[in-house]
C-alpha positions in Angstrom: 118.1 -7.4 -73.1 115.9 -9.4 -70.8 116.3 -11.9 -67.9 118.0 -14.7 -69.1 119.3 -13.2 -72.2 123.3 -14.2 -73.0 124.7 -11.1 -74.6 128.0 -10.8 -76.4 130.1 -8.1 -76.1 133.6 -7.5 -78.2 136.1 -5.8 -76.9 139.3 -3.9 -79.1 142.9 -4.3 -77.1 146.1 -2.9 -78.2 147.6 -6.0 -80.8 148.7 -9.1 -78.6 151.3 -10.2 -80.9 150.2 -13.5 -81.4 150.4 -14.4 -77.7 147.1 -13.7 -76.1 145.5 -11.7 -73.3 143.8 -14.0 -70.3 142.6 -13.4 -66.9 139.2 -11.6 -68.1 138.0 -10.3 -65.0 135.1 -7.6 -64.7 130.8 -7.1 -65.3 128.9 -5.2 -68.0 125.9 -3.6 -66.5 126.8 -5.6 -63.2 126.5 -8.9 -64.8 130.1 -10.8 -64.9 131.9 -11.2 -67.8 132.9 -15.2 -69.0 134.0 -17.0 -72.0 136.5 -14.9 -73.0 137.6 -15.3 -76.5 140.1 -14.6 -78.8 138.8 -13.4 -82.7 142.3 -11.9 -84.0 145.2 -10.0 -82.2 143.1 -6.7 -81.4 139.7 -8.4 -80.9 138.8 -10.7 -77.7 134.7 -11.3 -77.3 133.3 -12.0 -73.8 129.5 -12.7 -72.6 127.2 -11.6 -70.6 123.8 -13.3 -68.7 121.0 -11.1 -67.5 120.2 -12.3 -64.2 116.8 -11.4 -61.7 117.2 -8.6 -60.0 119.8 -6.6 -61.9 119.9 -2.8 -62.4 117.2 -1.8 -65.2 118.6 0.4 -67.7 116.2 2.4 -70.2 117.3 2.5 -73.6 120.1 4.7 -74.5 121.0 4.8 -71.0 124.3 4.1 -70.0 125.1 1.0 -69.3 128.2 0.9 -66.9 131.7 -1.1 -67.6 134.5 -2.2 -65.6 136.7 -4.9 -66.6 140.4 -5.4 -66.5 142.7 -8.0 -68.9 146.3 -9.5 -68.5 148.8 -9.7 -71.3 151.3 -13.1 -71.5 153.4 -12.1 -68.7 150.6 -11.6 -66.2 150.9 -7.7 -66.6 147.3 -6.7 -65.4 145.7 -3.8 -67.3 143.9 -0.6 -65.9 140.7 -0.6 -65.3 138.0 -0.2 -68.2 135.8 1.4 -67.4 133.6 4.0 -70.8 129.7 2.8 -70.5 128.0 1.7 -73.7 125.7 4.0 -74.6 124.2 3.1 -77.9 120.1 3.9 -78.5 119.1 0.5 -78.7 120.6 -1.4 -75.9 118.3 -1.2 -72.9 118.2 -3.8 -70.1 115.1 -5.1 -68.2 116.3 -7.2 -65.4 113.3 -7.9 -63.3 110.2 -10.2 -64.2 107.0 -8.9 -63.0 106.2 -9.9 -59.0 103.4 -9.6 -57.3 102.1 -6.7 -54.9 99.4 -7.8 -53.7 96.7 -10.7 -53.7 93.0 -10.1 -53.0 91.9 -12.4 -51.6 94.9 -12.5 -49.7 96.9 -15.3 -48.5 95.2 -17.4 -45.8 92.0 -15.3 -46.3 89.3 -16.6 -44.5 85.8 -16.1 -45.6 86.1 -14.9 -48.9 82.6 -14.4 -50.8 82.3 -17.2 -53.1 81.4 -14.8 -56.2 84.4 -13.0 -55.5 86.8 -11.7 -58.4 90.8 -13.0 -57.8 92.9 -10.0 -58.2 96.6 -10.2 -58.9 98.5 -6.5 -58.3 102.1 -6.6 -59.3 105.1 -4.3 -59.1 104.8 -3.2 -63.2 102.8 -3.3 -65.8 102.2 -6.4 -67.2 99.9 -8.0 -70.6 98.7 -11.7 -71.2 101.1 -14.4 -72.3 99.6 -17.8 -72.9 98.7 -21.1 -70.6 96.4 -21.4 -67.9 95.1 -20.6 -64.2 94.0 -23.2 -62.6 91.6 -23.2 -59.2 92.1 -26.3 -56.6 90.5 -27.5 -53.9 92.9 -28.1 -51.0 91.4 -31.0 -49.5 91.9 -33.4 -52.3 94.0 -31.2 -54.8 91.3 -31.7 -57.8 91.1 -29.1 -60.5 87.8 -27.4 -59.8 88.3 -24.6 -62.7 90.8 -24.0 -65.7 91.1 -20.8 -66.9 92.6 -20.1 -70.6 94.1 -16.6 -69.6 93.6 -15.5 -73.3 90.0 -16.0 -72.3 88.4 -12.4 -71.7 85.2 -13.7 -70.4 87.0 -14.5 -67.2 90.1 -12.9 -67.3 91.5 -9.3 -67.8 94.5 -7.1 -67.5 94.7 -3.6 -66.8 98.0 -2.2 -65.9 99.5 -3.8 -63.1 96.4 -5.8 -62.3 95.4 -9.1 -62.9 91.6 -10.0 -62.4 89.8 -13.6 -62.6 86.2 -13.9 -62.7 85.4 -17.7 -62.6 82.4 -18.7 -65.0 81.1 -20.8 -61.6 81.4 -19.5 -58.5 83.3 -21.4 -55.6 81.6 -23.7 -52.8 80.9 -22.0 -49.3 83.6 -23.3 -46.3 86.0 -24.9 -48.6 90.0 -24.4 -49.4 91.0 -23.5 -52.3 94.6 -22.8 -53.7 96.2 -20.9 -57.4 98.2 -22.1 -59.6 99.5 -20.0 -62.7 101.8 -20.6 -65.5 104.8 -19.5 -65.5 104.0 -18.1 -69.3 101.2 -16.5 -68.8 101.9 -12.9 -68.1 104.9 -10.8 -69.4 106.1 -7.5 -68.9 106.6 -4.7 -71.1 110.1 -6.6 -72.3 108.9 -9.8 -72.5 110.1 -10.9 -68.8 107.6 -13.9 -68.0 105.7 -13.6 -64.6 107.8 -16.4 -62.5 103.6 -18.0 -62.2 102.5 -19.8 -59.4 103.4 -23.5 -58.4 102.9 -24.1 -55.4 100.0 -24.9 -52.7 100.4 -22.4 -50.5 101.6 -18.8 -52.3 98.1 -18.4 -53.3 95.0 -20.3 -50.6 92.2 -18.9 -49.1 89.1 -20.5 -47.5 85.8 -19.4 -49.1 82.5 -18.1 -46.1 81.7 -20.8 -43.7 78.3 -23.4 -45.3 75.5 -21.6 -44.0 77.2 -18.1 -44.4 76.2 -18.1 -47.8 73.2 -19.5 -49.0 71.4 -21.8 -46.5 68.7 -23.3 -48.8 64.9 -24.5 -46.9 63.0 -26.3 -49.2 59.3 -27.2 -47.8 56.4 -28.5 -50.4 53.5 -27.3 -48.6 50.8 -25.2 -49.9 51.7 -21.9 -47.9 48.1 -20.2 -49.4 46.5 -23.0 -47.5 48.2 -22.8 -44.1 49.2 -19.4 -43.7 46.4 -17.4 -42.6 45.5 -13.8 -44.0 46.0 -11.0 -42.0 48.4 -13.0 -39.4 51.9 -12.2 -38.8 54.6 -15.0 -38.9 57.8 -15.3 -37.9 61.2 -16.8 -39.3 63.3 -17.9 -36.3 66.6 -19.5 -35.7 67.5 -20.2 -32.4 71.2 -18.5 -32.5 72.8 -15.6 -33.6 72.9 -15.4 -37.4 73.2 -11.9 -38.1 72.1 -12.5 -42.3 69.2 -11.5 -44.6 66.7 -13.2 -46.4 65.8 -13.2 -50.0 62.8 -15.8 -51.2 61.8 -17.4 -54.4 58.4 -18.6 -55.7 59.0 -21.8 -57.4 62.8 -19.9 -58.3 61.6 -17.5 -60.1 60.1 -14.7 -58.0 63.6 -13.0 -56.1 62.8 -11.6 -52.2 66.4 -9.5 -50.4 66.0 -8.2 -47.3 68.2 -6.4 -45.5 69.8 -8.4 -41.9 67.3 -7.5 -39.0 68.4 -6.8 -36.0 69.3 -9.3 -33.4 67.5 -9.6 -29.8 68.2 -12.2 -27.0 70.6 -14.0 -29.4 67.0 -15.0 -31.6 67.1 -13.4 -35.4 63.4 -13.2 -36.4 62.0 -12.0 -40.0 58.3 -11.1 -40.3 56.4 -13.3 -42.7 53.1 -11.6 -43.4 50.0 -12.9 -44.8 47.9 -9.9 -46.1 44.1 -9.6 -45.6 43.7 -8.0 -49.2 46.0 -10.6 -51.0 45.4 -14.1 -49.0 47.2 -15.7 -51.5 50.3 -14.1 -51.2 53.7 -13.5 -48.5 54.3 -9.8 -47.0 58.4 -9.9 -45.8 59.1 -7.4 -43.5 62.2 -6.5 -41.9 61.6 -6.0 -38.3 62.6 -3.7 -35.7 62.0 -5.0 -32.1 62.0 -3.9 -28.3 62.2 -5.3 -25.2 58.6 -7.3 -24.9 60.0 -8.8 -27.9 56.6 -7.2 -30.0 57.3 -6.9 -33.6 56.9 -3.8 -35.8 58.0 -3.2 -39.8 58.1 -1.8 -42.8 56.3 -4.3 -45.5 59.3 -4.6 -48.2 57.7 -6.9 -51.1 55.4 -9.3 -51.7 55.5 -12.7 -54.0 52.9 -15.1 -54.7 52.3 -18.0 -53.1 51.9 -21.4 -55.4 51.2 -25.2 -54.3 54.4 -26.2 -55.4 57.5 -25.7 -53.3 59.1 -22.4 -52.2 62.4 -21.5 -51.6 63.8 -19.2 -49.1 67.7 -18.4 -49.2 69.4 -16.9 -46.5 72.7 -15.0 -47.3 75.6 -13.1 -45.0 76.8 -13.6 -41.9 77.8 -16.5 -39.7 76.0 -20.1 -39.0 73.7 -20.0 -36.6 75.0 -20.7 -32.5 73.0 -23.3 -30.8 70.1 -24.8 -32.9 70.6 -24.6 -36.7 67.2 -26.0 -37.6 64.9 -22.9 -38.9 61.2 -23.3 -38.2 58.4 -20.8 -39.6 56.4 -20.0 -36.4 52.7 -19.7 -37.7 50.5 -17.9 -35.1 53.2 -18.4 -32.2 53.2 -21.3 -31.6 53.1 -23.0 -34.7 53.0 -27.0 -36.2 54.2 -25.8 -39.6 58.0 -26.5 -39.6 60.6 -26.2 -42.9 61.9 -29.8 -42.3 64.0 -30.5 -45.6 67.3 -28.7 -44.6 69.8 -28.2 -47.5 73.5 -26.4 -47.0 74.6 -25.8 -50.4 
């Protein structure tokens, strides 16, 4: 017996002589009796409705009683009050409900590759219909998500987890929905889903938190000069690291460097023994703000365009334009500026 389940019980009285018995009044399992009914002189049925947040009883549990009856001159019987107790009969009264959210409600800064993660109070398996992904600002549909499909969504127990095909856009708003047929306990009890705007938002890490993406055609084997440190500067705090591609192929990470005077430098290297190429370091500094490193990889240099993402951390305080410093000071400036 499940939530919303209308069960019918019978009940055997002592014969009514043709006149019969009113007044029903009492619960089976806590859930009130109605519709009391006559069948013959000994047998009355009444029913039952499972409601939300009953009392759970396992099968072959007892299942508690208490009514009472009143015979054609208003005569009210004793209580009744034996349990049924029959192997089948079990009652699950409470739909799955959620535990926990990750991100959480209101979360601020969530990655945008991050996994949605649904904990709830009991087991539960897939059902059918969608989850669907807004964005808050406008309401659109940015994702829908087949929750029978396992490329993006998975149950294990009592958790829930979404892995979007795509991920999410940095410093935007974004809000769940969920059928209300899409999970189901161990008794078929649907998860009540999610309908609303505002059970489920959370803003995704602020545009330039993510990936800040520089995009300068020069020919870097041409103007950087072997054997010459250069330096990566943003006027600000940005406490982040830096990963580079050659023509998008050729992937750079670095590790945040440390942070001196509110300027976050990386090394940019130009090796004597490979002119044609970038050495990225990862810099430690001290107070005459001198430079020393570790080299951490290298990646050719073409003619064509390189990119250079950086990732973590917060936009940058004060000047957000990055400029590559070539031989302190430098002319050679990253001037197409893209947030994405």
């Amino acid at each position: 017996m499940n939530v919303g389940d209308t069960v019918t019980v019978t009940l055997t009285v002592g014969s009514d002589n043709g006149v019969p018995h009113t007044n029903l009044v009492g619960t089976v399992g806590g859930f009130a009796l109605g519709n009391f009914t006559k069948i013959n002189n000994s047998t009355y049925t009444a029913e039952f409705t499972v409601t939300e947040g009953g009392t759970d009883v396992a099968a072959g549990g007892d299942i508690p009683v208490s009514l009472t009856i009143d015979d054609a001159a208003g005569n009210t019987s004793t209580v009744y009050n034996t349990a049924i107790n029959q192997g089948s009969d079990a009652i699950d009264a409470n739909s799955p409900e959620v535990s926990n959210l990750s991100p959480a409600a209101d979360a601020a800064a969530v990655a945008v590759d991050a996994n949605l993660v649904l904990t709830f109070d009991q087991n539960v398996s897939i059902g059918t219909g969608n989850i669907t992904i807004h964005k808050a600002s406008d309401d659109s549909v940015i994702a829908t998500i087949d929750v029978t499909d396992g490329g993006q969504v998975s149950v294990s127990g009592a958790t829930l987890t979404i892995n979007p095909t795509d991920d999410l856009a940095g410093g935007t708003e974004y809000y769940v929905k969920m059928a209300a047929t899409a999970l189901e306990d161990a008794s078929g009890n649907d998860f009540a889903g999610i309908s609303d705007t505002t059970t489920w938002s959370f803003t995704t890490e602020a545009v330039g938190a993510g990936n800040i993406l520089i995009t300068e055609s020069r020919d870097y084997s041409a103007e950087l000069t072997a054997g010459v440190e250069d330096v990566i500067v943003w006027d600000g705090v940005f406490d982040a690291g830096l990963s580079g591609f050659e023509q998008g192929i050729d992937k750079i990470d670095l590790a945040a460097s440390n942070i001196y005077n509110g300027v976050h430098p990386w090394l940019v290297h130009t090796p004597t023994s490979t002119p044609g190429a970038l050495l990225f370091y990862t810099p430690a500094m001290n107070a005459s703000m001198n430079f020393s490193g570790i080299a951490y990889h290298t990646t050719s240099v073409g003619s064509t365009a390189m990119d250079i993402f950086v990732t973590g951390g917060v936009p940058p305080v004060g000047t957000s334009t990055p400029q590559l410093a070539h031989d302190l000071p430098s002319t050679l400036t990253l001037s197409d500026f893209i947030y994405e």
